[in-house]
C-alpha positions as YAML, in Angstrom:
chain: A
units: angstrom
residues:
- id: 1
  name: UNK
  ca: [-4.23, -9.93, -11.28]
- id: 2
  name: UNK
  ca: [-6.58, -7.29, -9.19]
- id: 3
  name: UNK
  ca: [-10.75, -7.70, -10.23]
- id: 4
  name: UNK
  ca: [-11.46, -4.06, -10.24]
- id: 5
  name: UNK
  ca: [-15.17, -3.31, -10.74]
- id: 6
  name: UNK
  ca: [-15.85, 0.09, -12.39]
- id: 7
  name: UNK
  ca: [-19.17, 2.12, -11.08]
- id: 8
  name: UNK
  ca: [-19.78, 4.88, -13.16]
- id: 9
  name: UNK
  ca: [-23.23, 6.22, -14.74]
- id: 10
  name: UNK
  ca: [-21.91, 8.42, -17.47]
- id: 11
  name: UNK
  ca: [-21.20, 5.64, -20.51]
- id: 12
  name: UNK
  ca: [-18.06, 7.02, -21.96]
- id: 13
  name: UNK
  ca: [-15.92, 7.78, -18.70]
- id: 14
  name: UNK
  ca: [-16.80, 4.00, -17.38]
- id: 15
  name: UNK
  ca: [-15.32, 2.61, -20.48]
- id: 16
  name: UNK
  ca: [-12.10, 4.84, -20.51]
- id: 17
  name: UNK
  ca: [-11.88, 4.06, -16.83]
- id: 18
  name: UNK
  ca: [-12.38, 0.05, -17.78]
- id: 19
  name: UNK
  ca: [-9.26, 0.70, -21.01]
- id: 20
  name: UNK
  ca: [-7.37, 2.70, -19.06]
- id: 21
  name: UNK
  ca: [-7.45, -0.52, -16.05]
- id: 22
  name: UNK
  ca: [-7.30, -3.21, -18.64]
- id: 23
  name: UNK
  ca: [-4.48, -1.99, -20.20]
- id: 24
  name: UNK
  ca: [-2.51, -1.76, -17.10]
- id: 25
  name: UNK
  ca: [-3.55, -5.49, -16.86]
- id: 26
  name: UNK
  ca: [-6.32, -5.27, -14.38]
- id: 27
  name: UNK
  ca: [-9.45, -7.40, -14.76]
- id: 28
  name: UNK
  ca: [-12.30, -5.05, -15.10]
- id: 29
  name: UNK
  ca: [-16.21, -5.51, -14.72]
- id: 30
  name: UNK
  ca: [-18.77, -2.89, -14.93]
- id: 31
  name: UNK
  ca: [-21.72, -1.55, -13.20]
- id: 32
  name: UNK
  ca: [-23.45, 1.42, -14.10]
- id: 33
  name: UNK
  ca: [-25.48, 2.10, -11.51]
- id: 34
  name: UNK
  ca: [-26.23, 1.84, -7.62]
- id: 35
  name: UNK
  ca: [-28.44, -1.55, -7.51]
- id: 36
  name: UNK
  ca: [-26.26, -2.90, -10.61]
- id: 37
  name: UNK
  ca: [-23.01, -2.39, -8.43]
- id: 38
  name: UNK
  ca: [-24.56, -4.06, -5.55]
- id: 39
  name: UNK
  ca: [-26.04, -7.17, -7.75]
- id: 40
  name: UNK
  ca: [-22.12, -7.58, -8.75]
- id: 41
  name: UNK
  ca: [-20.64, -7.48, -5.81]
- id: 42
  name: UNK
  ca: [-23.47, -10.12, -4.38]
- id: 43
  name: UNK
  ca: [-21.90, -12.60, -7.04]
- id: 44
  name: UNK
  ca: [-18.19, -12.47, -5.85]
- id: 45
  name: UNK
  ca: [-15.79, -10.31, -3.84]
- id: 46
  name: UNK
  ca: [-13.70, -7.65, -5.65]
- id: 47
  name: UNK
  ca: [-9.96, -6.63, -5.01]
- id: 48
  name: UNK
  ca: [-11.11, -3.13, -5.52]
- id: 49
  name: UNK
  ca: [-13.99, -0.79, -6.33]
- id: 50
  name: UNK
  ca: [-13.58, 2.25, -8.48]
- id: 51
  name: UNK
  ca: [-17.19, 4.26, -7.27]
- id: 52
  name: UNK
  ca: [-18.66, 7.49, -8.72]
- id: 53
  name: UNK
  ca: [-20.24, 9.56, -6.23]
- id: 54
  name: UNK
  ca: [-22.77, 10.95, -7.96]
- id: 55
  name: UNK
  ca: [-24.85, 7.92, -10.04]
- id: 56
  name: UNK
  ca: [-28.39, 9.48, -10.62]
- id: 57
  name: UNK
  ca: [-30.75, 8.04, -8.14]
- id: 58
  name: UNK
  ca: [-28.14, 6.60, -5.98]
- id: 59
  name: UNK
  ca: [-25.23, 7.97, -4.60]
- id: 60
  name: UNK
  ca: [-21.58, 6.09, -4.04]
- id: 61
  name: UNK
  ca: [-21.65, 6.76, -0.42]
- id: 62
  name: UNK
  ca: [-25.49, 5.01, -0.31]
- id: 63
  name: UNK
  ca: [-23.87, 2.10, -2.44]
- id: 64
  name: UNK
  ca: [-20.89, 1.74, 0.61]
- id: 65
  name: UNK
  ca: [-23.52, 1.76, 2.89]
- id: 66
  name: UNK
  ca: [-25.64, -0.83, 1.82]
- id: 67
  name: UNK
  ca: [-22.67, -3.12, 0.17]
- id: 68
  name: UNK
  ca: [-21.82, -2.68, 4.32]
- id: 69
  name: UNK
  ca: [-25.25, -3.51, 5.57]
- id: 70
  name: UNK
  ca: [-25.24, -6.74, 3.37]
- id: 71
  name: UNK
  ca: [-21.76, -7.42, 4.39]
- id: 72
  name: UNK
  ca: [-20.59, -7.89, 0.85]
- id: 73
  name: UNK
  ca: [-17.76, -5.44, 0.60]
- id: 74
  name: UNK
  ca: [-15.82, -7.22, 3.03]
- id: 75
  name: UNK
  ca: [-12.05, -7.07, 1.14]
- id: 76
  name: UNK
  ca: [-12.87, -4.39, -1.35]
- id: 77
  name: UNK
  ca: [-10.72, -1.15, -1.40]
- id: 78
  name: UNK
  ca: [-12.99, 1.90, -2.75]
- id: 79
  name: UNK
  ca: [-11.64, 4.99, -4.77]
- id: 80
  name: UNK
  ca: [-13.71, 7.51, -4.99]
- id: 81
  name: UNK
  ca: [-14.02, 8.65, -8.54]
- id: 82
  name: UNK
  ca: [-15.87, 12.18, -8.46]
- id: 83
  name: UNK
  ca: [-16.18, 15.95, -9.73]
- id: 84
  name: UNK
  ca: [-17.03, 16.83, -6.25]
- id: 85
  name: UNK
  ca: [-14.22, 18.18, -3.95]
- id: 86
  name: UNK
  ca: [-15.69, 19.88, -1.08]
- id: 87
  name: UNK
  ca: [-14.73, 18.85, 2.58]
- id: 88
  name: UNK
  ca: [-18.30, 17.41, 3.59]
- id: 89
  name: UNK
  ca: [-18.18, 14.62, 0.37]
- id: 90
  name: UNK
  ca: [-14.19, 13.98, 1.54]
- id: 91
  name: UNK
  ca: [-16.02, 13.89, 5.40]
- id: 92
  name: UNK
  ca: [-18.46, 11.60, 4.64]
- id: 93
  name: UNK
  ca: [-16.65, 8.83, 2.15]
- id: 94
  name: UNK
  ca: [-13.45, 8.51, 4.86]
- id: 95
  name: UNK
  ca: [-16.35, 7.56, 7.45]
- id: 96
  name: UNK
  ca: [-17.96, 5.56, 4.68]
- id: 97
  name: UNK
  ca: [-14.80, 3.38, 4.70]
- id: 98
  name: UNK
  ca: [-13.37, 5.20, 1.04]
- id: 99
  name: UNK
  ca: [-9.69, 4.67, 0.60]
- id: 100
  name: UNK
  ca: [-9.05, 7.27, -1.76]
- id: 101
  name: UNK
  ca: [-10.52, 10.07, -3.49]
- id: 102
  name: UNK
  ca: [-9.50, 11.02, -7.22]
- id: 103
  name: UNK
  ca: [-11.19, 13.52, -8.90]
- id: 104
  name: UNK
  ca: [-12.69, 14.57, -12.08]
- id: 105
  name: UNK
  ca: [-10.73, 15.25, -14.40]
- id: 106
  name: UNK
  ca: [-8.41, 12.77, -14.30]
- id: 107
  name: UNK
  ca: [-4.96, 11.68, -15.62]
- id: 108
  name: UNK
  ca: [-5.24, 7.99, -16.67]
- id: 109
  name: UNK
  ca: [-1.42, 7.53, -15.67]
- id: 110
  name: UNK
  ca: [-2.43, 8.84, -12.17]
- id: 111
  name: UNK
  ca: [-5.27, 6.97, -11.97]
- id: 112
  name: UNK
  ca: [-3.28, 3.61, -12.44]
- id: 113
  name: UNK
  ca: [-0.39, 4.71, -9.71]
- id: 114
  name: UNK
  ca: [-3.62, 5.35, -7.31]
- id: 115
  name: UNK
  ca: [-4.64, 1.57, -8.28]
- id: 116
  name: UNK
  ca: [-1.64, 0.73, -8.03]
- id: 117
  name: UNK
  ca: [-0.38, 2.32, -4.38]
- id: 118
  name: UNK
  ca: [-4.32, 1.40, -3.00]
- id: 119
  name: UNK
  ca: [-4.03, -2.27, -3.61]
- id: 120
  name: UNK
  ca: [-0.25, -2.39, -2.35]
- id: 121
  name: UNK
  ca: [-1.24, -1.34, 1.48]
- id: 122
  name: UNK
  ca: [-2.33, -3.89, 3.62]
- id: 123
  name: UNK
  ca: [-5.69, -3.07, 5.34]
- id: 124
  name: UNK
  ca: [-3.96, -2.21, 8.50]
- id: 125
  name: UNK
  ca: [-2.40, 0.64, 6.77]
- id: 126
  name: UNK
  ca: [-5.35, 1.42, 4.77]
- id: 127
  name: UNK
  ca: [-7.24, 2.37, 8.10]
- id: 128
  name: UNK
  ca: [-4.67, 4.16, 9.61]
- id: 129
  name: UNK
  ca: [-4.69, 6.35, 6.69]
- id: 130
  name: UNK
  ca: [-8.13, 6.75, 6.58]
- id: 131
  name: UNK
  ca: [-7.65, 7.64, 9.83]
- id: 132
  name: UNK
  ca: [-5.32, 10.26, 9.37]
- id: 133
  name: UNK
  ca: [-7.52, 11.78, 6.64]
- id: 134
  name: UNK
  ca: [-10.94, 11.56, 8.24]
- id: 135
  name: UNK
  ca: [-9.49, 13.91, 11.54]
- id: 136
  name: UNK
  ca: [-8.03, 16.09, 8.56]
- id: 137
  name: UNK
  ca: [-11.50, 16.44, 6.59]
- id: 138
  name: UNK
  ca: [-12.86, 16.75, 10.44]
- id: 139
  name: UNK
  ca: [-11.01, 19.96, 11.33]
- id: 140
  name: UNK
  ca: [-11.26, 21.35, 7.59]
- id: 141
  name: UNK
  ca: [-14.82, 20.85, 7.37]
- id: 142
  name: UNK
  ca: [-15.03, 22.74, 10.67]
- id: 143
  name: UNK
  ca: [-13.06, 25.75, 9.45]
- id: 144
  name: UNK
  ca: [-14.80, 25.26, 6.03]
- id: 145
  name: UNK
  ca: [-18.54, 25.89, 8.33]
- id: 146
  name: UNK
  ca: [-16.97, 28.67, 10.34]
- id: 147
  name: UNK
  ca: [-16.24, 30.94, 7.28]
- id: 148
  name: UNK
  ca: [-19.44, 30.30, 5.82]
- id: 149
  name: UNK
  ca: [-21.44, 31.89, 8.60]
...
């Protein structure tokens, strides 16, 4: 089965994330934080990284980076988990290499079909879709800037 690892500052949310995945027969590790996600994924590759954006000091997008830099990401899928839903966070995580975005709140049944679905595609067809998203978020965040001037 998958290893999922779970990156999530807020305590209760990271452990109904890590039930909800272990039920559905997923093995599950933790992180709850930035440096803590990127000390796990040093120690072994994961199938597939469920990432808060926001995670106090750190952000998920800095995490993606730097997992990147250090070239430890390598076969990891990302969903973003986050209660943030405006174009330039959906912008910057399809350039960031995210695969998915599912946002606070969440339906744990969804959440599972999303695992599900992400870890089905083949990484050819994961980058085309991020490719198809990323020129969507491009031409929404541009009509998202013109109406705020």
């Amino acid at each position: 089965m998958a290893q999922i690892l779970v990156v999530e500052d807020d305590e209760s949310i990271r452990e109904l994330v890590r039930r909800i995945l272990s039920t559905a027969g997923y093995t599950v590790s933790e992180a709850s934080s930035g440096p803590e996600a990127l000390q796990r994924l040093q120690q072994g590759p994961v199938d597939l990284i469920v990432l808060d954006l926001m995670l106090g000091s750190t952000s998920g997008f800095e995490v993606l980076e730097e997992s990147g830099r250090r070239g430890i990401r390598a076969r990891s899928r990302v969903i973003m988990l986050t209660a943030r839903n405006g174009e330039r966070d959906f912008l910057h995580g399809w350039r960031s290499g995210v695969d998915q975005y599912v946002t606070k709140p969440f339906d744990p049944s969804a959440l599972v079909k999303t695992v599900q679905e992400i870890l089905q595609r083949s990484p050819e067809e994961l980058a085309e879709r991020r490719k198809e998203e990323l020129e969507k978020a491009e031409l929404l965040y541009r009509l998202e800037s013109a109406f705020e001037r």
